[in-house]
C-alpha positions as CSV (number, residue, x, y, z in Angstrom):
1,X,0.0,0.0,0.0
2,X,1.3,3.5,-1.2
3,X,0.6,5.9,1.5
4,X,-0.3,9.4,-0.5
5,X,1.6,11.9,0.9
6,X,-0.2,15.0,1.7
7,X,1.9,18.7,1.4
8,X,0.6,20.6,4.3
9,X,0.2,24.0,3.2
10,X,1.5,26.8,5.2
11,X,0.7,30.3,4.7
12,X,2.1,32.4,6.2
13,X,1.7,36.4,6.0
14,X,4.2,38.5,4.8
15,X,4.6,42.0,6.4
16,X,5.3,44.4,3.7
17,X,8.4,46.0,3.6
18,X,8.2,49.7,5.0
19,X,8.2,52.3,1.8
20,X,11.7,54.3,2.1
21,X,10.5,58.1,1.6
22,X,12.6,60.6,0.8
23,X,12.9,63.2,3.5
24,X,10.7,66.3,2.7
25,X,12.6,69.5,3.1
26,X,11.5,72.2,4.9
27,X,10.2,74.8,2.3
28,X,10.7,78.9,3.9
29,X,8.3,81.0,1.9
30,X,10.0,83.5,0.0
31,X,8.5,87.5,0.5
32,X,8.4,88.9,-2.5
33,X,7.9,93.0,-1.7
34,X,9.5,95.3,-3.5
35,X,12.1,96.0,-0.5
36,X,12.9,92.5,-0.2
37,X,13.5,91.8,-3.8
38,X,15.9,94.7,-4.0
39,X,17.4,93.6,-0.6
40,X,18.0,90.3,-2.1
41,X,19.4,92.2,-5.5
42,X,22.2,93.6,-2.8
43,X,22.8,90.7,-1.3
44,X,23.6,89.2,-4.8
45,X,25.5,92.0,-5.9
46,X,27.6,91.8,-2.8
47,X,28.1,87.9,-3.5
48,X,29.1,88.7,-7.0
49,X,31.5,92.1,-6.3
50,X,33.2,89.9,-3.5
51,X,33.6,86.8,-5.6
52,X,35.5,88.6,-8.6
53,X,34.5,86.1,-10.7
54,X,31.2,83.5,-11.9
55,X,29.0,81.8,-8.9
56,X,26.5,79.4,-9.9
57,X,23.5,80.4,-7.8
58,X,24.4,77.6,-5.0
59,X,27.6,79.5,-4.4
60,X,25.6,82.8,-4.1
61,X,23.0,81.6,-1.7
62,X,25.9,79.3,0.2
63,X,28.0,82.7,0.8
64,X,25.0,85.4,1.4
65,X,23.0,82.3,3.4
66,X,20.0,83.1,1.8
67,X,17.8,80.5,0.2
68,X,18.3,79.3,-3.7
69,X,14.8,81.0,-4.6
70,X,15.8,84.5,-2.9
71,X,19.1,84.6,-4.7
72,X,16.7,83.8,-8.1
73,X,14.7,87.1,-6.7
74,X,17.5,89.1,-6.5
75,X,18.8,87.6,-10.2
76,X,15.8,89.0,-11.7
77,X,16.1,92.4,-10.6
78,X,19.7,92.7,-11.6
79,X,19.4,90.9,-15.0
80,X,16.4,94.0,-15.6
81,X,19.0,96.7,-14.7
82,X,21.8,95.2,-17.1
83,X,24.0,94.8,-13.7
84,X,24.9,91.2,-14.4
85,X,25.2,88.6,-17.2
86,X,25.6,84.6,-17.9
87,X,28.6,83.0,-18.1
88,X,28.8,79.3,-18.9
89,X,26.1,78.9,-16.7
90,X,27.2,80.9,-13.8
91,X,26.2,84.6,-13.1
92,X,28.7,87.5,-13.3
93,X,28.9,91.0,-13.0
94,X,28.3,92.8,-16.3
């Protein structure tokens, strides 16, 4: 006699593995006034005249400590007067 052989079946429940997440950064809301913008404007200038020479706009923020979007404030205004220009990328006095 052949015994039949029975396969138990075993579930058994699988915790899903936790989602990795990127860690949110914390946003600062930028003013944009008129006295801030040209605030920021000086603070670029300053950046730039100190510098003697290109900054990408992570150098400018990393040396006024300002944030990335207020040194692209600041950008603006100067570009409108003719104060500063591109370079390969990076932002220079005119």
């Amino acid at each position: 006699m052949t015994e039949k052989r029975t396969k138990a079946t075993t579930t058994t429940a699988r915790k899903a593995a936790p989602r990795k997440t990127a860690a949110k950064k914390a946003v600062k809301a930028v003013e944009l006034t008129w006295a801030n913008a040209g605030s920021k404007a000086g603070d670029v200038y300053q950046a730039l005249a100190a510098a003697q020479g290109p900054l990408t706009v992570a150098e400018i923020a990393k040396n006024e400590n300002i944030s990335e979007d207020e040194v692209l404030v600041g950008i603006g205004w100067l570009f409108k007067e003719g104060k500063i220009k591109d370079e390969d990328g990076k932002v220079t006095l005119a």
